[in-house]
C-alpha positions as CSV (number, residue, x, y, z in Angstrom):
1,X,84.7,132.4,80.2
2,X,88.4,131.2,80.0
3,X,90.2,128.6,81.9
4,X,92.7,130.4,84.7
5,X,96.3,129.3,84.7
6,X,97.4,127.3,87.8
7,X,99.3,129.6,90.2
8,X,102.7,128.8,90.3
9,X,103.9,125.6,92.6
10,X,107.6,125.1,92.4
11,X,109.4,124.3,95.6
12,X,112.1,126.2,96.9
13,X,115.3,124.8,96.9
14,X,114.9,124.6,100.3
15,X,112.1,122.6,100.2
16,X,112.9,119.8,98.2
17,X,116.1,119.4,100.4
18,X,113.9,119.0,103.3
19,X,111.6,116.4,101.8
20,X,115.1,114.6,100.8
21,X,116.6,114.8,104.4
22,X,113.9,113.5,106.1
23,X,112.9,110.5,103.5
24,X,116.8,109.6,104.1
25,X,116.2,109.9,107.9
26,X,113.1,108.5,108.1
27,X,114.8,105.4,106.2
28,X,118.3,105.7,108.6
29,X,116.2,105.4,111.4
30,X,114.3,102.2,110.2
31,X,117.1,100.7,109.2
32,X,119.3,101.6,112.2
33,X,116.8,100.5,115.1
34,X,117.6,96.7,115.1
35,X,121.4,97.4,113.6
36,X,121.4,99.6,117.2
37,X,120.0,96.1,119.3
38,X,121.6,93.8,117.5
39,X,123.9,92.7,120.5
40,X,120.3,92.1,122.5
41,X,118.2,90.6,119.7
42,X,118.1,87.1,118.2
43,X,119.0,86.1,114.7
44,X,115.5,86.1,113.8
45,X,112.7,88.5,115.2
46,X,109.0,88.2,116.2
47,X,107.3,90.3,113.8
48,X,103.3,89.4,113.9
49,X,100.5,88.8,116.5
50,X,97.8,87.6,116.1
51,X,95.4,88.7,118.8
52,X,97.1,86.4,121.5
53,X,100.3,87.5,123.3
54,X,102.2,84.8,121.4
55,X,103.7,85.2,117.9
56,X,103.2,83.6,114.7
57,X,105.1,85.8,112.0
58,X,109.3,86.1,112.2
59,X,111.8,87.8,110.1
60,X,115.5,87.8,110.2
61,X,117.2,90.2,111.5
62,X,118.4,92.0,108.2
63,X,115.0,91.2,107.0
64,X,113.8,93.4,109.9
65,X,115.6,95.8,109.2
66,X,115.3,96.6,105.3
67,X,111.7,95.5,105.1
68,X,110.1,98.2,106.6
69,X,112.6,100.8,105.6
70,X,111.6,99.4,101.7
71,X,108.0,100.0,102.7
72,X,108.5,103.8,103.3
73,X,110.5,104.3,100.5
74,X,108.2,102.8,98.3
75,X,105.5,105.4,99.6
76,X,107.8,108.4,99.6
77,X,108.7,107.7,95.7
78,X,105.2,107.2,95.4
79,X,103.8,110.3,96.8
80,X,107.0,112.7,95.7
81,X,108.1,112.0,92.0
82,X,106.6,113.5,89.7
83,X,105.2,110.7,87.5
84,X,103.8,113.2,84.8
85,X,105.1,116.5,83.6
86,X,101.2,117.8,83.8
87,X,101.5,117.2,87.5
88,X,102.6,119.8,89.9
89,X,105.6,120.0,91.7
90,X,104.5,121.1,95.0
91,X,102.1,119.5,96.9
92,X,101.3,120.4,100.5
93,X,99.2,117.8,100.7
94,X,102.5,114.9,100.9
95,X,103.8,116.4,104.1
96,X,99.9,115.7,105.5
97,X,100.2,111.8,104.4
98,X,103.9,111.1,104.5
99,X,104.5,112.4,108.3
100,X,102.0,110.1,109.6
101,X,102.7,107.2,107.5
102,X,106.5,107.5,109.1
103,X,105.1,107.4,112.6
104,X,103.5,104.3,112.2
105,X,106.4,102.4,111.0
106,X,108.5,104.2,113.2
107,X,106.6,103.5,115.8
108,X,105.6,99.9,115.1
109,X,109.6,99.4,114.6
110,X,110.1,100.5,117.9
111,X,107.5,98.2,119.7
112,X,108.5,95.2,116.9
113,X,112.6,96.2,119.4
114,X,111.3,96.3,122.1
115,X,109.3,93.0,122.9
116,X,112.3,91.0,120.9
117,X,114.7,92.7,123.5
118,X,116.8,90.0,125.7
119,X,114.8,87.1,124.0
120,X,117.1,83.9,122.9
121,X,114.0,82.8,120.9
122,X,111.9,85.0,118.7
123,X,108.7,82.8,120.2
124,X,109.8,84.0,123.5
125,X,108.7,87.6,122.6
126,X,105.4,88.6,123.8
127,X,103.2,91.4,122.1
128,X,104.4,94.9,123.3
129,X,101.4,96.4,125.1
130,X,101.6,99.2,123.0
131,X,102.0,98.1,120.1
132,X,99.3,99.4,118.5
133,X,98.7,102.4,120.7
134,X,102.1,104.0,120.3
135,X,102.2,103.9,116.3
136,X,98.6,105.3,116.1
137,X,99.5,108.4,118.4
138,X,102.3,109.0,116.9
139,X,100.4,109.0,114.0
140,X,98.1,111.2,115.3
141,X,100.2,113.4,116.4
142,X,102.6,114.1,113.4
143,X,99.4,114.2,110.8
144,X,98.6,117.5,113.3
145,X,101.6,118.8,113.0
146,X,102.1,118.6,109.5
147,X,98.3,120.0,108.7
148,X,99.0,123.1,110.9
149,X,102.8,123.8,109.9
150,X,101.3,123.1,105.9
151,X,98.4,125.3,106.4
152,X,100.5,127.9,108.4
153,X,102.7,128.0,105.9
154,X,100.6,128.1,102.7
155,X,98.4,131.1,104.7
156,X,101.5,132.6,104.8
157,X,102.0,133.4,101.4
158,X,100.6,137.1,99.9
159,X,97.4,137.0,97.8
160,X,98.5,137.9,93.8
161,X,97.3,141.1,93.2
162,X,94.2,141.8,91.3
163,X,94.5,143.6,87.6
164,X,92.7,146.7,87.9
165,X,90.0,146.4,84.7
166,X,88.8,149.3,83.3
167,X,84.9,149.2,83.0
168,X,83.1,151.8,80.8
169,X,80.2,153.7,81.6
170,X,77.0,152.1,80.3
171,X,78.8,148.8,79.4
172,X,77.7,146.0,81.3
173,X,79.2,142.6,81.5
174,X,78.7,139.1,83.0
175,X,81.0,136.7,84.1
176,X,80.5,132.9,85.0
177,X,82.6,130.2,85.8
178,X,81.4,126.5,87.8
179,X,83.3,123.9,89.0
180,X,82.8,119.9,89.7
181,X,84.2,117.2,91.1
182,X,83.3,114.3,89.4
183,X,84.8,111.9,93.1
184,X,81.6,113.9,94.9
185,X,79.2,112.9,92.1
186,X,80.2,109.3,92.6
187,X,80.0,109.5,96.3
188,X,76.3,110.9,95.5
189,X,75.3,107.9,93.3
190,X,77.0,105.4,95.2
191,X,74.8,106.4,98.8
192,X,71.5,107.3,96.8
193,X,71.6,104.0,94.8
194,X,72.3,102.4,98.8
195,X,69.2,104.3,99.8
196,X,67.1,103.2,97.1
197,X,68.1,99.5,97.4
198,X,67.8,99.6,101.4
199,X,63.8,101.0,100.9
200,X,63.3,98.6,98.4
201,X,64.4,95.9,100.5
202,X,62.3,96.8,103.6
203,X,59.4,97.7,100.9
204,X,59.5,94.0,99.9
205,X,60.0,92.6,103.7
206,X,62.9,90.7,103.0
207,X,64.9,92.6,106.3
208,X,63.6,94.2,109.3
209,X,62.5,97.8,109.4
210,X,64.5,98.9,112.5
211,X,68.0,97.7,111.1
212,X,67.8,99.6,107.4
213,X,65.6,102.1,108.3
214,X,68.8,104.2,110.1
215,X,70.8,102.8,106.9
216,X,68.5,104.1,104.2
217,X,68.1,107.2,106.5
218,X,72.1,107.9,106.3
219,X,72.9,106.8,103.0
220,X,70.3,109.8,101.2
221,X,71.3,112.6,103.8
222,X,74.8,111.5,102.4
223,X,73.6,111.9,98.7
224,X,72.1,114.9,99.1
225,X,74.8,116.5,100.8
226,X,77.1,115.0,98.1
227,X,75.2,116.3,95.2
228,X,74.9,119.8,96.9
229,X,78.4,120.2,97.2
230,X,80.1,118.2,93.9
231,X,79.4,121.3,91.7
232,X,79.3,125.1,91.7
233,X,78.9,127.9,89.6
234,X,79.9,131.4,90.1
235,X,78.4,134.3,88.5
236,X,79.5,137.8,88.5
237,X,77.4,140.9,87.4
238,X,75.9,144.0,88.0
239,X,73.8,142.2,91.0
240,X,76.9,141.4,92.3
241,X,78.2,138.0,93.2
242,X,75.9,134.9,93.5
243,X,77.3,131.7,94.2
244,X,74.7,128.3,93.6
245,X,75.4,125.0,94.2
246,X,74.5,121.3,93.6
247,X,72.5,120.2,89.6
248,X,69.6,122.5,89.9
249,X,71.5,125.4,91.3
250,X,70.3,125.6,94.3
251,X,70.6,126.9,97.3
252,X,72.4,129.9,96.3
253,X,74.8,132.7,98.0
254,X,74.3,136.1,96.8
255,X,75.9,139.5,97.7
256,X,75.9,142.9,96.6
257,X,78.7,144.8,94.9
258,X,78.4,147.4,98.0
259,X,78.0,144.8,100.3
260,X,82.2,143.2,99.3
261,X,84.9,144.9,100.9
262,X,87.2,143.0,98.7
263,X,87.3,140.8,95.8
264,X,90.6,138.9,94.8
265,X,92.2,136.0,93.3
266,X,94.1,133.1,95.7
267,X,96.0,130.2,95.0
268,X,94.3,127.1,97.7
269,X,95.1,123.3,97.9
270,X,92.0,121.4,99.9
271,X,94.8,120.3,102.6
272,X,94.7,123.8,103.6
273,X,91.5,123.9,103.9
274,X,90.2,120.6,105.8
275,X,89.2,118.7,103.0
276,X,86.6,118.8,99.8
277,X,83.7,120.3,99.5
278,X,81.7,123.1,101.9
279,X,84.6,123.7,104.5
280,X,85.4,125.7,107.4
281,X,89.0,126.9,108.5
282,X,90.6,129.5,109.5
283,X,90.8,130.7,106.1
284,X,86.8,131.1,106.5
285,X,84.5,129.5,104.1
286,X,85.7,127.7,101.2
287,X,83.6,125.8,98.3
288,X,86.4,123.2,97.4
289,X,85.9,121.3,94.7
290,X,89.7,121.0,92.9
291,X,93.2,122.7,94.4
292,X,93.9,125.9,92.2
293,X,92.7,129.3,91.8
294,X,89.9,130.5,93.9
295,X,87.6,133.8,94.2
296,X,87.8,134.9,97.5
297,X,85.7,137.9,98.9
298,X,84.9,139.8,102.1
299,X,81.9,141.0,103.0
300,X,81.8,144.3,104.9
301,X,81.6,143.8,108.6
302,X,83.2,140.1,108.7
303,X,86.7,139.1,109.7
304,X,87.0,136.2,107.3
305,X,86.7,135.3,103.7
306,X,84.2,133.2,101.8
307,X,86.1,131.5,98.6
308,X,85.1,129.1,95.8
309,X,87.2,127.2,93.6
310,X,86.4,128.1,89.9
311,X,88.4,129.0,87.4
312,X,89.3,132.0,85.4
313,X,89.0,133.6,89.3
314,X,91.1,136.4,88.5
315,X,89.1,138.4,86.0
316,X,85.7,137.5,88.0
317,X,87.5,139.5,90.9
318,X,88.4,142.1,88.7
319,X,84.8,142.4,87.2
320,X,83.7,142.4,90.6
321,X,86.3,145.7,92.0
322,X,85.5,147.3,88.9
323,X,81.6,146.7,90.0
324,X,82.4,147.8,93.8
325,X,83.9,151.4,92.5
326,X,80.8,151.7,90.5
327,X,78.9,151.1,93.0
């Protein structure tokens, strides 16, 4: 087994103009908001409430102004350089987190305007009533439309074609690959160790029953479920394909060379897929366990694709055609 090369992920030209034309409007817009009002506001602003419509947190006007425009371009250089060489240039993923992350400052900008609006005295301003509403659906709202037009977008693109591999008669070969992600394995050991201390607790009577019973219960479907998806291995060979999961390798996936209609090699990022680990999209089925390569197949008779992220995916797809025309 071999590790697969990472497919490639420079941005178009295109692209990183975009992501530079809306980071600078993003920030014009910050900035501008109070610059626009500045006839109707007050020298200094009400900024912070705490629970009660009164305020108790100002900022000058400038302050207002700059400080949250700092804020998101703090995030954007955080998210967008490229802090290491090693790391890839394109990321779908940024759209996903920076378009949100706008919207709430946006729109906490906006409400922070709006209830400082005709006030002579910045403890005059009362807490917008949707000041918290507004930001979050906007949030809401701009995360969607960034996952679909990312995911759209990244579908899009054609599959690399797979190297035809020239299998001789007689000659049978294997190929395996597995995959892990160690953030799963910690989420596994973090829950089961909760579940283990929560039974030991009730064990020993220190805590009632009926309020870490549903605790313990939670925290070991969540290791289980973790430990069953933080690893995979994928094995190609004259059975076909079989696909097991979790330490002990099981449960497991198999199918038959003449049951796959096609076998190929595809480049997937977890934002296009919902998330990490056993996910459904409408991509199908993926096993995502780190953004790269992927072995995607089709099983006769379905209308979508089961994938898992492993490396060296090309030549298992290859083995896996070359087993199909056998077949």
């Amino acid at each position: 087994m071999t590790d697969g090369d990472d497919a490639p992920s420079t941005p178009s030209r295109a692209a990183r103009w975009g992501l530079v034309g809306s980071t600078a409007a993003v920030t014009a817009l910050l900035t501008g908001l109070p610059w626009a009002a500045h006839d109707r506001l007050s020298d200094r602003l009400a900024t912070h409430w705490s629970g009660n419509s009164a305020p108790d947190g100002s900022m000058p006007l400038w302050e207002a102004a700059l400080f949250p425009a700092g804020c998101w371009l703090l995030i954007a250089s955080a998210l967008t350089v490229r802090w290491r060489r090693s790391w890839p240039a394109a990321r779908p993923w940024r759209a996903i987190a920076l378009a949100p992350t706008a919207a709430v400052l946006v729109g906490a900008q906006t409400s922070v305007i709006r209830a400082n609006l005709d006030r002579t005295d910045w403890h005059e301003a009362r807490e917008p009533a949707l000041g918290f509403v507004l930001p979050l659906a906007l949030a809401a709202v701009a995360g969607a439309v960034a996952w679909w037009l990312t995911t759209r977008i990244s579908s899009a693109t054609p599959p690399r074609p797979v190297p035809a591999l020239d299998l001789p008669e007689r000659e049978r070969l294997v190929w395996f690959s597995r995959a892990a992600n160690p953030w799963l394995h910690l989420l596994a050991a973090l829950t089961g160790l909760a579940a283990v201390a929560a039974l030991v607790v009730m064990a020993a009577g220190l805590a009632d029953p009926a309020v870490l019973a549903p605790l313990c219960v939670v925290c070991a479907v969540a290791s289980l479920a973790g430990a069953l998806c933080s690893s995979v291995q994928a094995t190609v060979s004259e059975a076909g394909l079989e696909v097991s999961f979790g330490p002990l390798g099981w449960p497991t996936r198999r199918w038959a060379p003449d049951v796959i209609e096609t076998a190929r090699a595809e480049y997937r990022l977890p934002s296009q897929v919902g998330g990490w680990g056993y996910r459904f999209s409408g991509l199908g089925t993926t096993v995502m366990l780190r953004a790269g390569d992927c072995l995607v197949v089709r099983p006769r008779g379905r209308r979508t694709d089961f994938a898992v992220s492993v490396d060296d995916a090309e030549r298992g797809a290859a083995l896996l055609n070359a087993l199909r025309r056998r077949a």
